[in-house]
N, C-alpha and C positions, 0 to 999 in steps of 0.2 A: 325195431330199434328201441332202446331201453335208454329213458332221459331222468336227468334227476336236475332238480336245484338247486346251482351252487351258492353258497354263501359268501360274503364279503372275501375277496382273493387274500393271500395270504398264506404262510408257512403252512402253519396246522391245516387252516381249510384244505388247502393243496392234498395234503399227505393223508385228512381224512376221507381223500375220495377217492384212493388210488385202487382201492377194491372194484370198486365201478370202472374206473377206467380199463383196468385188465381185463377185463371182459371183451370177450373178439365176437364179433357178427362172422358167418361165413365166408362173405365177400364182399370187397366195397372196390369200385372204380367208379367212373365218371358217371353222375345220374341215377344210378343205382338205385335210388329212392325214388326217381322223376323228381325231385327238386321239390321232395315234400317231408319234412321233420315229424316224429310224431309231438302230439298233442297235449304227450302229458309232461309236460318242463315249461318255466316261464322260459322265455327269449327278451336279451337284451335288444332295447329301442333306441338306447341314448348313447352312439358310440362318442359323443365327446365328453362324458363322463368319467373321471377316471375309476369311478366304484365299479365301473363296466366291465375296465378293460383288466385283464387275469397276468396279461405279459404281452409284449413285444419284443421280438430281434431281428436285426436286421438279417435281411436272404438276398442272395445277388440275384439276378434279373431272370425273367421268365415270365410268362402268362398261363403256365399248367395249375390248374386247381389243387388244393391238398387232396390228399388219399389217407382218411382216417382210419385205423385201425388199432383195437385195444389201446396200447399206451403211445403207439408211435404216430408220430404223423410220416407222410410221403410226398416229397416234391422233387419235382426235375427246375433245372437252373441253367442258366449260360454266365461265361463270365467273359464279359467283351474284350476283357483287355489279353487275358489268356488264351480268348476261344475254346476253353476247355467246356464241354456239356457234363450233366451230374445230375447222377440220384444219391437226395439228402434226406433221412431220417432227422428228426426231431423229435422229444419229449415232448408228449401232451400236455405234461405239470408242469413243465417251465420253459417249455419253447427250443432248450438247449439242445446243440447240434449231437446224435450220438456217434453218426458216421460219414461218411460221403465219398461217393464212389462216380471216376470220372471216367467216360467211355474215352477209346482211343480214335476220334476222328481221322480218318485225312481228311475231309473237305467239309465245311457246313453247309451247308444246304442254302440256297436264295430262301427268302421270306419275305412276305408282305411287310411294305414300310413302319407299320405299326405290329406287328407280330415279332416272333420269337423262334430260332432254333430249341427253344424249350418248350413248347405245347402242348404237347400228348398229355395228357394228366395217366398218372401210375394206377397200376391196382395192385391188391391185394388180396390175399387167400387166409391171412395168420401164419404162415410156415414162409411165403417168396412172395416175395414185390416184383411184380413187371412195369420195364418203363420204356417206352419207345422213344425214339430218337430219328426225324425222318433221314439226318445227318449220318446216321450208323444202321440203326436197326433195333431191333428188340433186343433186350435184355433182362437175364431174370437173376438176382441174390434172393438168399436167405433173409433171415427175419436182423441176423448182427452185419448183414454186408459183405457177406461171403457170395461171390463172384459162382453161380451155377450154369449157366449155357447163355449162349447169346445166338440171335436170329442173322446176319445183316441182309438189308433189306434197301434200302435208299445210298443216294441221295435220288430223289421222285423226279419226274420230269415235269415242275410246277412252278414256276417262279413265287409262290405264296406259300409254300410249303408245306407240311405236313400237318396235321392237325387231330383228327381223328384219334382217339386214344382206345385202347385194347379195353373187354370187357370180361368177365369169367363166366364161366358155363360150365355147370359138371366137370370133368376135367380137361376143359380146353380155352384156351384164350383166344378170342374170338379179336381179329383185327381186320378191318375194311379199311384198303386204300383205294380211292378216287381220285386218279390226276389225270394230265393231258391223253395221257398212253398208260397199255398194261392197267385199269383199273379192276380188281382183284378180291373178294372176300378170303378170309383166311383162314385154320383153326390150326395152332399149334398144341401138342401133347404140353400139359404144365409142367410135367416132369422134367421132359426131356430136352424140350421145343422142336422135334422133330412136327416134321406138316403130318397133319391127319387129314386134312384135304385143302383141294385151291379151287375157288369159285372166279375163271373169270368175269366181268361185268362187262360185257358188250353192250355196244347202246352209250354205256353211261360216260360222263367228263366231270371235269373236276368238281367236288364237293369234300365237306369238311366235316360231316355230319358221324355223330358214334353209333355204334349197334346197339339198339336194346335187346331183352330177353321180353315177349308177350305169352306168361302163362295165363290160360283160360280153364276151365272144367276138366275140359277133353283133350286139351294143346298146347304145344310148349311150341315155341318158334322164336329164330332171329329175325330181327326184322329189320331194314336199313332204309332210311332215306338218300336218295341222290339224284342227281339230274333228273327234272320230268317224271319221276315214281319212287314210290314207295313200294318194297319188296319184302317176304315174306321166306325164309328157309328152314328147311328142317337141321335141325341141328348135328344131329349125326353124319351126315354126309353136304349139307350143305345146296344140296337141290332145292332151287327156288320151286315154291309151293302155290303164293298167288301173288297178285299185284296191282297197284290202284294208280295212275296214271291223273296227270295234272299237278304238277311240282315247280316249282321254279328250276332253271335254267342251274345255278349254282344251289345248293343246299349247306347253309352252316349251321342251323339248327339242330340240336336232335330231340328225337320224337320223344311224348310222354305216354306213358301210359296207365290211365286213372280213368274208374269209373265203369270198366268194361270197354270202354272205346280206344285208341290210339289216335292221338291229338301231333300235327303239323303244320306252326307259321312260318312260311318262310316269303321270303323276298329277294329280287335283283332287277336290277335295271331293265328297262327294257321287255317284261312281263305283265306291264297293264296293258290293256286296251289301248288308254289314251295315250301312250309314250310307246308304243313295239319297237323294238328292233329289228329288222329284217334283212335279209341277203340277197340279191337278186337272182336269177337262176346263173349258170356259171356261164351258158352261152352268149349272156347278156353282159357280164361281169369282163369275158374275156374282150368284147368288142370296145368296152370300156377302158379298163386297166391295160393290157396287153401291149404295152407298145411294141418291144423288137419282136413280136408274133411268134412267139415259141411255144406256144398255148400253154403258158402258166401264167400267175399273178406274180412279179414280184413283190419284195416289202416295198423296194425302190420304185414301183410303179404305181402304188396307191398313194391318195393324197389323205386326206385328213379325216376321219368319222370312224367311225365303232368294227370294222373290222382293223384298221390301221390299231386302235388300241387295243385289241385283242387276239395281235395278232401271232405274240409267242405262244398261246393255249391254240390257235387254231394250226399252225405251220406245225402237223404232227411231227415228220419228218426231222424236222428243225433245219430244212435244206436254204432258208431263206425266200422261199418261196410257194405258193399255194396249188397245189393241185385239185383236182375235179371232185376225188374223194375226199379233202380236206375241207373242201368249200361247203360242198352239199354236205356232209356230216353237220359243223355247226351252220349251216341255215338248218336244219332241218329242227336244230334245237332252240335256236328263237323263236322258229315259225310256233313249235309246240308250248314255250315256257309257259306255265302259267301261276302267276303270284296270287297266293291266300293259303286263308290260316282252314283248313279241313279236320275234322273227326273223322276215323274209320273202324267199321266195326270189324276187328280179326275175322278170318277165317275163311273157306270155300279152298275154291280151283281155279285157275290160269286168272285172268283177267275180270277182277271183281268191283272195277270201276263205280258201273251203272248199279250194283246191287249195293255196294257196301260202304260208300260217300252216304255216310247221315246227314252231315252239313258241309258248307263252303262260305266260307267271308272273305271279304279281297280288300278290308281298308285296314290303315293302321296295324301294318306288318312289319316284324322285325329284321332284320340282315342278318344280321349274328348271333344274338341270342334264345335260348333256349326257353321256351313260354311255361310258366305251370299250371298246373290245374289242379284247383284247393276249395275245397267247400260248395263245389258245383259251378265254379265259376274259373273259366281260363283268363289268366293274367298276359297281356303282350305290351311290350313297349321296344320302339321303333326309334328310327335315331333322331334325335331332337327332346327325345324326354316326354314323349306323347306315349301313355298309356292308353290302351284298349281292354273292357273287358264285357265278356260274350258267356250265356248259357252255353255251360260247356253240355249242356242235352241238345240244347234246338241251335247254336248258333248265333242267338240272336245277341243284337247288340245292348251292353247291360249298361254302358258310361265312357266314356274318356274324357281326360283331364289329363295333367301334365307333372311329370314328375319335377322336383328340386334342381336335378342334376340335366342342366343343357347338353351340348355336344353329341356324339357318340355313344351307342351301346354293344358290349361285345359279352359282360359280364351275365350268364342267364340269370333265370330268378330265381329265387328258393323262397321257401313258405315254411311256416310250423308257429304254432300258441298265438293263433288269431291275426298273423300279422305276413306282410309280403314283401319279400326285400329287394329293392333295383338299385345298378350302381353303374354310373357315367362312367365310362373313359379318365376325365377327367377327374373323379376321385370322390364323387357327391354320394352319396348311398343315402335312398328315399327308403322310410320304414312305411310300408300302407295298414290302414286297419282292416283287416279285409273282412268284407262285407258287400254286398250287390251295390251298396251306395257307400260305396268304400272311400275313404277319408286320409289325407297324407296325417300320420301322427308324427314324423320327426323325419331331421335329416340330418348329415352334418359331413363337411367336405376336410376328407383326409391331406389333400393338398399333397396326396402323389396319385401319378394315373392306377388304375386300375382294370384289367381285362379277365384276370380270374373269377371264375366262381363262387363264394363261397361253398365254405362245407359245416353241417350242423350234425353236432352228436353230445347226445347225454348234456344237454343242457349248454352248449359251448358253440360259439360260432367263430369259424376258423375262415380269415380274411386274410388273402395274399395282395399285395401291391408291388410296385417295382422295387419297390426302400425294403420289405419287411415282410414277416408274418406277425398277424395278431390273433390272440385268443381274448374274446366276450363272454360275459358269465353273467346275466340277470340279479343282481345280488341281493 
């Protein structure tokens, strides 16, 4: 990736950087980088500076990351009042809208209270932008908005909805859905969107995690995090290759991969030691629950605790009631969950657990956010604003302290020109000086929420909020 530094924003500067801008990478979608900028561009610190800030305009709501490419940016949007969903281009020089193209829902999709019928974050190739939609389905225009093939696909059987965003690969778009039922690996033709193959995921339940691509010497592979494992495929055809076992029960993180190894923090309830969740076996369950003795569970005949609240992801069915196969599937996935942040080193055959776990950490884990790994050192923060960081060689624990921003984290982190960026829910974004003895250098509260990701290119830091996008310029 090819960075420059921009000079005090403005007409001229703008228009003297538009040669740089034009310039296209082969592919950008979600992480694409691992949530790492290169090195050689300053990055702005002080976003309440206005020398910083290059433009803002407002964007209707959504939590999907930009999707940068050459001069345009890519976002997906919902507009609550229309329920219409959308992929919107933007100019990189001035924010300004160039198109916006609205899929034809009938239904939206359920979402987690704090979530979005807008999630997926887009990619790009320079030629088509893909945008998923769990409300509709995949869709792919041209580079002006010209409407080229569409998937449908959803709406998913998840009351939290879809999330997981499509990645590119040679020529195939690569989309993992994990929900209640039907969980599924994907690849569609770019061209066409015809399926080139369908991997189902047996075993796994709901997770929210993207595919990476892990090139090695001798190996290329997709690789997915989800329930309880981490999986390895070959990309042509999609046959799982190997697999590392010891995941959290839910997975929203997605993996990085820096260093030679492939880096996973994740977290959910009910995954420590000290806190399990568990199920009793079902013959126990039914002398329990069962009243009219029909040997099932109803909803109506449980009372109050952790299968009660989790009980529309467990009632595959959705008959209102639990069967023997419903039961024992999720116990089976409590009994296994297990929360911590792992390194793995690619590569082997079937089940490479015991050989290929370099390390294991189990404190100060994230829920949602995506962790990075910058200068030999993995960055995590967990909800509350509690940072964690760890030799990303050995594991071992290098510091924790506390970010700026209280509440809630959903936003991953991103890194580049010495520095490591986290941002609250709540709208705080902490800049770190990053270093093993890493130091907060600045913070400053946007005062709207915040769940996207940033995205950094060519010296520019491109931040979504519920109000806006904004473009930063070190100047």
């Amino acid at each position: 990736m090819v960075c420059l530094r921009f000079p005090v924003p403005g007409v001229i500067a703008i228009l003297g950087c538009c040669g740089t801008l034009l310039a296209t990478d082969d592919v950008t979608y979600f992480r694409q980088d691992n949530g790492v900028a290169a090195d050689s561009s300053a990055l702005a610190a002080n976003f309440g500076s206005k020398s910083n800030l290059v433009w803002r305009v407002p964007l209707k709501s959504g939590i999907s990351s930009p999707c940068v490419h050459g001069d345009r940016i890519f976002i997906t949007t919902f507009d609550k009042e229309s329920s219409e969903l959308a992929t919107v281009a933007l100019s990189r020089t001035t924010g300004a809208t160039l198109w916006t193209k609205v899929v034809p829902t009938e239904r939206i999709e359920d979402v987690h209270q704090v979530g979005s019928p807008a999630s997926c974050t887009s990619a790009c190739d320079g030629k088509r932008v893909y945008s998923l939609f769990g409300s509709h389905g995949l869709v792919c225009y041209n580079m002006d908005g010209e409407f080229l093939w569409e998937r449908k696909l959803g709406p998913f059987q998840d009351e939290f909805g879809a999330s997981s965003s499509p990645i590119l690969v040679d020529d195939l778009v690569i989309l993992n859905q994990d929900h209640d039922v039907d969980c599924v690996l994907m690849a569609f033709d770019k061209l066409t969107g015809k399926t080139r193959w369908e991997i189902p995921r047996d075993g796994f339940t709901r997770s929210y995690s993207s595919p990476i691509l892990v090139e090695t010497a001798d190996d290329r592979s997709l690789v997915v995090a989800g329930s309880l494992k981490l999986v390895a495929y070959e990309i042509e055809s999609g046959t799982p290759k190997w697999w590392v076992n010891g995941l959290s029960r839910i997975v929203d993180p997605t993996p990085v991969y820096a260093e030679g190894l492939i880096y996973i923090a994740t977290w959910t309830p009910g995954g420590d030691p000290s806190s399990r969740i568990s199920m009793e076996p079902y013959e126990e369950a039914l002398t329990t629950y069962d009243n009219n003795k029909d040997g099932l569970i109803a909803k109506s005949e449980l009372s109050e605790g952790p299968v009660l609240q989790r009980f529309f992801r467990i009632d595959l069915d959705q008959d209102e009631k639990l069967n023997r196969l419903e039961w024992d599937k999720h116990g089976r996935v409590f009994e296994l969950a297990q929360n911590a942040a792992t390194a793995v080193r690619p590569g082997g055959k079937g089940d490479v657990t015991q050989s290929n776990v370099v390390w294991t950490y189990r404190r100060g884990l994230p829920t949602v956010p995506s962790s990075v790994v910058y200068r030999g050192v993995m960055y995590m923060v967990k909800d509350s604003g509690i940072i964690t960081t760890l030799d990303a060689a050995t594991g071992e624990l290098i510091k924790q302290g506390r970010a700026r921003g209280p509440g809630n984290y959903y936003s991953s982190l991103v890194a580049g020109d010495g520095k490591v960026y986290l941002i609250s829910e709540r709208g705080v974004i902490t800049v770190l000086m990053a270093d093993r003895d890493w130091s907060v250098l600045s913070s400053h509260d946007f005062g709207e929420r915040i769940l996207a990701t940033p995205a950094i290119k060519d010296g520019r830091i491109y931040l979504r909020t519920d109000a806006a996008m904004y473009c930063f310029a070190n100047p």
